[in-house]
Backbone atoms as SQL, in Angstrom:
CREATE TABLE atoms (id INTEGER PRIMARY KEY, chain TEXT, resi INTEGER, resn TEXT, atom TEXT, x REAL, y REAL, z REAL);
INSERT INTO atoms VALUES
  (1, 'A', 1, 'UNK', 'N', 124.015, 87.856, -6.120),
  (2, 'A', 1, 'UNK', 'CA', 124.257, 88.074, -4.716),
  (3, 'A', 1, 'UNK', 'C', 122.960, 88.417, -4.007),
  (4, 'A', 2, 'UNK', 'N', 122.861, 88.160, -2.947),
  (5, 'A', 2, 'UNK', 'CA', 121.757, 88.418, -2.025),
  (6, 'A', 2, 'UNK', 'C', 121.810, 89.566, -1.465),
  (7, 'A', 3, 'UNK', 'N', 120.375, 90.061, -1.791),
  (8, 'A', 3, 'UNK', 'CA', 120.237, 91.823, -1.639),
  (9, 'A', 3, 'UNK', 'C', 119.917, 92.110, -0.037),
  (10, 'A', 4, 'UNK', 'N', 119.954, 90.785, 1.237),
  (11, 'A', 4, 'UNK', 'CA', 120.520, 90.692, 2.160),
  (12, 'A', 4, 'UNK', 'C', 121.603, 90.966, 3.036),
  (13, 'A', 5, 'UNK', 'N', 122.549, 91.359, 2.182),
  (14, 'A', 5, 'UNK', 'CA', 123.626, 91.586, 2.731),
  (15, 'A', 5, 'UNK', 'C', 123.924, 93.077, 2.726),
  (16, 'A', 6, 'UNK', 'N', 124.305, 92.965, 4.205),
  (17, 'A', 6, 'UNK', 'CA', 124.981, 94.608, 4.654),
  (18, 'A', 6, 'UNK', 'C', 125.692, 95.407, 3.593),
  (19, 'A', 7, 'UNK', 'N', 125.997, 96.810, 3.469),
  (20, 'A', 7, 'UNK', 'CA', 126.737, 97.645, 2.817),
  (21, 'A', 7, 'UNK', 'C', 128.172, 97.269, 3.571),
  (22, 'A', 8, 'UNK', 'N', 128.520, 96.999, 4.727),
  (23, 'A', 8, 'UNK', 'CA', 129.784, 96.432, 4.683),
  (24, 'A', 8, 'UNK', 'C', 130.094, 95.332, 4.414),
  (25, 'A', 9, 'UNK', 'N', 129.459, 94.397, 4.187),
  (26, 'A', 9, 'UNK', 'CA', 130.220, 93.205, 4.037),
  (27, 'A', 9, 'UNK', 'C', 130.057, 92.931, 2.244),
  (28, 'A', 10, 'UNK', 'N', 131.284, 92.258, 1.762),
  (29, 'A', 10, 'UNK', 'CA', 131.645, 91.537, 0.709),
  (30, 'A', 10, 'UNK', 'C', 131.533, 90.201, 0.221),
  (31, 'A', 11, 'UNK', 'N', 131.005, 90.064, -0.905),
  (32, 'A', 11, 'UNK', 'CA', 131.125, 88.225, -1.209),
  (33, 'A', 11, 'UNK', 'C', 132.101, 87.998, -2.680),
  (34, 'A', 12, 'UNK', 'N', 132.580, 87.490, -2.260),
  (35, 'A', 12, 'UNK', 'CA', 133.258, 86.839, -3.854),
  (36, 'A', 12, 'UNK', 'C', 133.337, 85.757, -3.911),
  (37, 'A', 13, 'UNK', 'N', 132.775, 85.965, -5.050),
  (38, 'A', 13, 'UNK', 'CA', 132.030, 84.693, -5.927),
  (39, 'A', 13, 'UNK', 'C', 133.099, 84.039, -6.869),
  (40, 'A', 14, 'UNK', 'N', 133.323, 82.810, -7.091),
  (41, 'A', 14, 'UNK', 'CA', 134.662, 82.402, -7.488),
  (42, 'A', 14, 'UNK', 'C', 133.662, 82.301, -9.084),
  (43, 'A', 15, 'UNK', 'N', 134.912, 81.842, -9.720),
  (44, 'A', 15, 'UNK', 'CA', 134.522, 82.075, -11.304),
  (45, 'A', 15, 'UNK', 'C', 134.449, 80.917, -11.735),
  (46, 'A', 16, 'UNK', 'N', 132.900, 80.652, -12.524),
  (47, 'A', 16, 'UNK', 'CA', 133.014, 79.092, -13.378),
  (48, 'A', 16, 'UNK', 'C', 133.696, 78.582, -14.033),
  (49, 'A', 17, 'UNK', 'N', 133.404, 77.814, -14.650),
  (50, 'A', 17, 'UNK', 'CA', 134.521, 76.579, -15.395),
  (51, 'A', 17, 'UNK', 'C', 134.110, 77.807, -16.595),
  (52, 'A', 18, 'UNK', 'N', 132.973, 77.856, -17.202),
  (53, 'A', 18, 'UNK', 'CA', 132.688, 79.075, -18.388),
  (54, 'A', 18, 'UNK', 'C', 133.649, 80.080, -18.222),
  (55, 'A', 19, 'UNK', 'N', 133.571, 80.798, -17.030),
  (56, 'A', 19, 'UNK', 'CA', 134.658, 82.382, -16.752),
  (57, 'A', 19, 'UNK', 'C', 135.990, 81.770, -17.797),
  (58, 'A', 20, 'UNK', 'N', 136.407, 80.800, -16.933),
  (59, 'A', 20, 'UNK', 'CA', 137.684, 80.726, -17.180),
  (60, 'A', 20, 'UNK', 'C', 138.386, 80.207, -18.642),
  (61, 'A', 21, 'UNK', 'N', 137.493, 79.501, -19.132),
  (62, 'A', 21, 'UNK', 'CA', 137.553, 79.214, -20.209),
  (63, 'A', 21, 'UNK', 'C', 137.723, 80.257, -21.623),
  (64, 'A', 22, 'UNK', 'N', 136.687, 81.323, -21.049),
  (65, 'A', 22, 'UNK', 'CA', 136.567, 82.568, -21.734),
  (66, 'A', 22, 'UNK', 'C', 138.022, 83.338, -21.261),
  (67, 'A', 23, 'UNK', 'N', 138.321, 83.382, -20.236),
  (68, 'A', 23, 'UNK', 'CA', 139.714, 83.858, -20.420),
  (69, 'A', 23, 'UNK', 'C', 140.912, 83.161, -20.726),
  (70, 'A', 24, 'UNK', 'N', 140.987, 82.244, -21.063),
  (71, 'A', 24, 'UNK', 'CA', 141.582, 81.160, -21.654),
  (72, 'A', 24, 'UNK', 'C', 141.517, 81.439, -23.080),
  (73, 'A', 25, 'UNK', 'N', 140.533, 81.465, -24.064),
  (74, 'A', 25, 'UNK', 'CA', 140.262, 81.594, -25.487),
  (75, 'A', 25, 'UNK', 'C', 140.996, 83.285, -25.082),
  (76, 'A', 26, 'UNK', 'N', 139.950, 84.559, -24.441),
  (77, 'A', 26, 'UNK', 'CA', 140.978, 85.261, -24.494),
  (78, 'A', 26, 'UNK', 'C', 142.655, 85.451, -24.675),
  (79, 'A', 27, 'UNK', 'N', 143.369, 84.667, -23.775),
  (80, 'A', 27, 'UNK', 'CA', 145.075, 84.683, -23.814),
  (81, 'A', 27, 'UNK', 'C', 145.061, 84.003, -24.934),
  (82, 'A', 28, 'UNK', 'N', 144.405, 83.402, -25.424),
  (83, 'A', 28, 'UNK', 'CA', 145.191, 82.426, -26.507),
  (84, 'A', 28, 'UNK', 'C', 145.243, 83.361, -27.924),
  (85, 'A', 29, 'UNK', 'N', 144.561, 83.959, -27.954),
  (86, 'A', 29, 'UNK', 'CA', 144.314, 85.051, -28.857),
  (87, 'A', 29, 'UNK', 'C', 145.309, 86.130, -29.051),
  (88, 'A', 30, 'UNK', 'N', 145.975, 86.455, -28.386),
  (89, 'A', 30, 'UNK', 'CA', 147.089, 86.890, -28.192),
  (90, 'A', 30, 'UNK', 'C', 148.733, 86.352, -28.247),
  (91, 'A', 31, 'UNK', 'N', 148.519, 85.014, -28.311),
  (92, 'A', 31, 'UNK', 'CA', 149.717, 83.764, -28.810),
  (93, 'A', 31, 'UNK', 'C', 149.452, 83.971, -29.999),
  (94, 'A', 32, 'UNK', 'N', 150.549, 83.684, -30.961),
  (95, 'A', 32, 'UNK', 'CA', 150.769, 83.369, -32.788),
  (96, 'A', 32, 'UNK', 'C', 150.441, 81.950, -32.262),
  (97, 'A', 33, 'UNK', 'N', 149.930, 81.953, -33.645),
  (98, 'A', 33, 'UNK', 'CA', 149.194, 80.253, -33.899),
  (99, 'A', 33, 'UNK', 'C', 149.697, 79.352, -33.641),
  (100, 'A', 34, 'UNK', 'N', 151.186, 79.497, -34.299),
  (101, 'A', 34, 'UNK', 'CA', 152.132, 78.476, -33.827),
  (102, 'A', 34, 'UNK', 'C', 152.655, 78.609, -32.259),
  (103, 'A', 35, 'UNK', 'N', 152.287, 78.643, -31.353),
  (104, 'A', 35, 'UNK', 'CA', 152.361, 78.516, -30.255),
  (105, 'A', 35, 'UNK', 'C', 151.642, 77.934, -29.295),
  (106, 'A', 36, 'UNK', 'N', 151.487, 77.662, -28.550),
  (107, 'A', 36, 'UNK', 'CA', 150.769, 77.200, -26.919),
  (108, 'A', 36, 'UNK', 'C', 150.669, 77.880, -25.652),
  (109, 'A', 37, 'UNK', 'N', 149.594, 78.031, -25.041),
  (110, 'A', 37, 'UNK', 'CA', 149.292, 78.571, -23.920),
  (111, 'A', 37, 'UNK', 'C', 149.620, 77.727, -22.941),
  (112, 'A', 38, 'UNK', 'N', 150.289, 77.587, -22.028),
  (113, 'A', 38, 'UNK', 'CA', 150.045, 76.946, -20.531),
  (114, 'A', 38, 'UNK', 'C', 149.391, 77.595, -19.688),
  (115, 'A', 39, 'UNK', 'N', 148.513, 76.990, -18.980),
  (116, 'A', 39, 'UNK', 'CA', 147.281, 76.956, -18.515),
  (117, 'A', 39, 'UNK', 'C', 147.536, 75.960, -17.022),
  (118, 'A', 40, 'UNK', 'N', 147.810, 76.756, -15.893),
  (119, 'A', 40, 'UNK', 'CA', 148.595, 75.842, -14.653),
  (120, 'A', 40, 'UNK', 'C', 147.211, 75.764, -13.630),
  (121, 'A', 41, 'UNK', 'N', 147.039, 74.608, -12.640),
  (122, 'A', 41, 'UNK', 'CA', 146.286, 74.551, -11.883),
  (123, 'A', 41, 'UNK', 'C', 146.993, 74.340, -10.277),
  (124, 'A', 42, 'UNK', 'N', 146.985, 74.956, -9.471),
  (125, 'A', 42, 'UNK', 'CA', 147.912, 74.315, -8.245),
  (126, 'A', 42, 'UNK', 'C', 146.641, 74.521, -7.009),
  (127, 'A', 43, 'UNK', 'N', 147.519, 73.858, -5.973),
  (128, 'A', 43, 'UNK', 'CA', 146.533, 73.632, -4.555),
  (129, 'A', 43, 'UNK', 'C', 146.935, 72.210, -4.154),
  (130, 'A', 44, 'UNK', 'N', 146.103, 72.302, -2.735),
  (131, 'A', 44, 'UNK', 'CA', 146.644, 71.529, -1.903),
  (132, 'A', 44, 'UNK', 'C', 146.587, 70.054, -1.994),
  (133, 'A', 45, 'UNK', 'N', 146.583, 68.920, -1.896),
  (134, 'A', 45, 'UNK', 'CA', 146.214, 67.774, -1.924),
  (135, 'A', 45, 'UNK', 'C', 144.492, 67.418, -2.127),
  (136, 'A', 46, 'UNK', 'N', 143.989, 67.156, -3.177),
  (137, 'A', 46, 'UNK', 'CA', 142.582, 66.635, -2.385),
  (138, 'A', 46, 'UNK', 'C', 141.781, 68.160, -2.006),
  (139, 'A', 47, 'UNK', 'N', 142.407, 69.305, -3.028),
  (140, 'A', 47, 'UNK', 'CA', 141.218, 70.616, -3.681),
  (141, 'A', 47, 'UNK', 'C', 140.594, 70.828, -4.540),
  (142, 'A', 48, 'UNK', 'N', 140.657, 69.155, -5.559),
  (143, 'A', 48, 'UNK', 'CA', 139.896, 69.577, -6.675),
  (144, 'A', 48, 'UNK', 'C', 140.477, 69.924, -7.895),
  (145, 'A', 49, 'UNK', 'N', 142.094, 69.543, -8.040),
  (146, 'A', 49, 'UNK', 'CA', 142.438, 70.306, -8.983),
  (147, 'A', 49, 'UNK', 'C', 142.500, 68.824, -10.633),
  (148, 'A', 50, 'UNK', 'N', 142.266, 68.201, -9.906),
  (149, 'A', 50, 'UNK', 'CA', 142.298, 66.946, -11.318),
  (150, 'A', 50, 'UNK', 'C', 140.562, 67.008, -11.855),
  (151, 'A', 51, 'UNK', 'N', 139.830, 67.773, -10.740),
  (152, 'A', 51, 'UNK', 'CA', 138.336, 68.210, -11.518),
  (153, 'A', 51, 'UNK', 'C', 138.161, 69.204, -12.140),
  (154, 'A', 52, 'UNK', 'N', 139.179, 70.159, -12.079),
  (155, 'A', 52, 'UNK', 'CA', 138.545, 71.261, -12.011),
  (156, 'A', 52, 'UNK', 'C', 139.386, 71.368, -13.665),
  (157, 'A', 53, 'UNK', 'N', 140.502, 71.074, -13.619),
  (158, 'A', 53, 'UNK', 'CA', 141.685, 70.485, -14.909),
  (159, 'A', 53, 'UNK', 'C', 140.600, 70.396, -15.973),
  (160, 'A', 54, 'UNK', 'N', 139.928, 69.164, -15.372),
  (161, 'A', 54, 'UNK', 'CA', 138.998, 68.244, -16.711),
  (162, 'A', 54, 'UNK', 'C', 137.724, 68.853, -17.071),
  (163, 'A', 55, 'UNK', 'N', 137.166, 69.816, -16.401),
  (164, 'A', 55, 'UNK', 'CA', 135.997, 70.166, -16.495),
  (165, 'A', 55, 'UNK', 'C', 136.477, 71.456, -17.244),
  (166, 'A', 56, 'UNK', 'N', 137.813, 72.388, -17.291),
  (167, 'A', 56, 'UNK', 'CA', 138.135, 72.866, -17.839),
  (168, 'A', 56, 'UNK', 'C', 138.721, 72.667, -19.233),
  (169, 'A', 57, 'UNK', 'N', 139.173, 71.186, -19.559),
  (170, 'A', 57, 'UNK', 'CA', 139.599, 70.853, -20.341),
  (171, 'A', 57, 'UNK', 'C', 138.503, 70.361, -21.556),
  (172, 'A', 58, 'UNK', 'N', 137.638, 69.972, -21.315),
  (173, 'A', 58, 'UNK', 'CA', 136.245, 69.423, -21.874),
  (174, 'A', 58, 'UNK', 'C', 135.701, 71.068, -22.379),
  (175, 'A', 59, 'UNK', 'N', 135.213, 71.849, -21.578),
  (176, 'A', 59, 'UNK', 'CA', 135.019, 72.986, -21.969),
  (177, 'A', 59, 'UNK', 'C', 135.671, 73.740, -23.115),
  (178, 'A', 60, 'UNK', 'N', 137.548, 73.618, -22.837),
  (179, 'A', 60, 'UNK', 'CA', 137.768, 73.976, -23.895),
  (180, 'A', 60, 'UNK', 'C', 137.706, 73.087, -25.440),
  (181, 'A', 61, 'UNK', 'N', 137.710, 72.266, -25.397),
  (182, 'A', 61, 'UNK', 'CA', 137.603, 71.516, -26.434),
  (183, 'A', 61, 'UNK', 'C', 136.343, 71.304, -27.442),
  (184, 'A', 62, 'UNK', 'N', 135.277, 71.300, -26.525),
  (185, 'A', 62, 'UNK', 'CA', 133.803, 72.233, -27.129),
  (186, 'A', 62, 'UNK', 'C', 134.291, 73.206, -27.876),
  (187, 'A', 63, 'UNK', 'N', 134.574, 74.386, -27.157),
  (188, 'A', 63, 'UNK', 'CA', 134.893, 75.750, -28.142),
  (189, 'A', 63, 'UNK', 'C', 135.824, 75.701, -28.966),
  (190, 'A', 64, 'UNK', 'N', 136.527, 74.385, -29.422),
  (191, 'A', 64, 'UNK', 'CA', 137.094, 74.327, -30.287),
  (192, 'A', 64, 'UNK', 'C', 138.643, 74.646, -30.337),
  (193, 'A', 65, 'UNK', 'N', 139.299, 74.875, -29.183),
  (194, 'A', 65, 'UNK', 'CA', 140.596, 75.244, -28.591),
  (195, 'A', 65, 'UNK', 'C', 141.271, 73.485, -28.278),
  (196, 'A', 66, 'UNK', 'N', 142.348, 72.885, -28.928),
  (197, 'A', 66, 'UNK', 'CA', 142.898, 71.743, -28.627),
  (198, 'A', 66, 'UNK', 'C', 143.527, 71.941, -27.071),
  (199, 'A', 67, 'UNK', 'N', 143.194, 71.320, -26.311),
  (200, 'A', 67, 'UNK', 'CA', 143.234, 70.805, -24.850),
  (201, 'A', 67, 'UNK', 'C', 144.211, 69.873, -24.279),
  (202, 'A', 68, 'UNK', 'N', 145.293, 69.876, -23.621),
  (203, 'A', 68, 'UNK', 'CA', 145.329, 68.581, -23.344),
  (204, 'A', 68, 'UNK', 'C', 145.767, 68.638, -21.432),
  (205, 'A', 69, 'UNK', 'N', 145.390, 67.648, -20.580),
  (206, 'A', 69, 'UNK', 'CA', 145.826, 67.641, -19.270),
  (207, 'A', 69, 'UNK', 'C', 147.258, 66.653, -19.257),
  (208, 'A', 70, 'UNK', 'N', 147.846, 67.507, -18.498),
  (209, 'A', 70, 'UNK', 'CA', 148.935, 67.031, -18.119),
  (210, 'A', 70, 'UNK', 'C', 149.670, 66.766, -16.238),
  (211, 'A', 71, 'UNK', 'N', 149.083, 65.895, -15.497),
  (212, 'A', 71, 'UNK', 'CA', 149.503, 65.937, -13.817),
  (213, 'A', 71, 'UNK', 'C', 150.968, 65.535, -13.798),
  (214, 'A', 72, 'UNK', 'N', 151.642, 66.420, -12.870),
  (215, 'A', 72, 'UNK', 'CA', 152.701, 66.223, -12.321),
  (216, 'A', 72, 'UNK', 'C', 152.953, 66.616, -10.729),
  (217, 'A', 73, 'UNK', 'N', 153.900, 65.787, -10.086),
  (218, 'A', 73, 'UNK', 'CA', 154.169, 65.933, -8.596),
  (219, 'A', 73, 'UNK', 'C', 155.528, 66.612, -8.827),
  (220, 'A', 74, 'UNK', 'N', 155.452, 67.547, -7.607),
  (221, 'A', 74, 'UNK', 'CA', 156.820, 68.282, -7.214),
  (222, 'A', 74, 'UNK', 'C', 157.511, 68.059, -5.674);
């Protein structure tokens, strides 16, 4: 963060594809083996969420966590 900024004002900083991933391996760690995590992405039309899916999904699969994407409309 930029040491620019006022004592009142706030920034939040959204969390990388890394953050999330790491909390991802986190929850899963907490499932018995024989189980599965769902892992949901939502938002509006055209926010990014079929990138953000895959860039998450690639990530996990590096660290060695089986991955898979799944899109559906409601």
């Amino acid at each position: 963060m930029s040491s620019e900024l006022s004592s009142n004002s706030q920034m939040k900083i959204a969390p990388t594809v890394s953050d999330l991933v790491t909390i991802i391996q986190k929850k899963r760690s907490l499932v018995k083996s024989d189980r599965s995590l769902l892992v949901a992405i939502s938002g509006i039309d055209g926010s990014g969420k079929g990138y953000v899916t895959e860039q998450i999904a690639q990530e996990t699969n590096i660290r060695g966590l089986k991955a898979m994407q799944r899109a559906t409309r409601s």
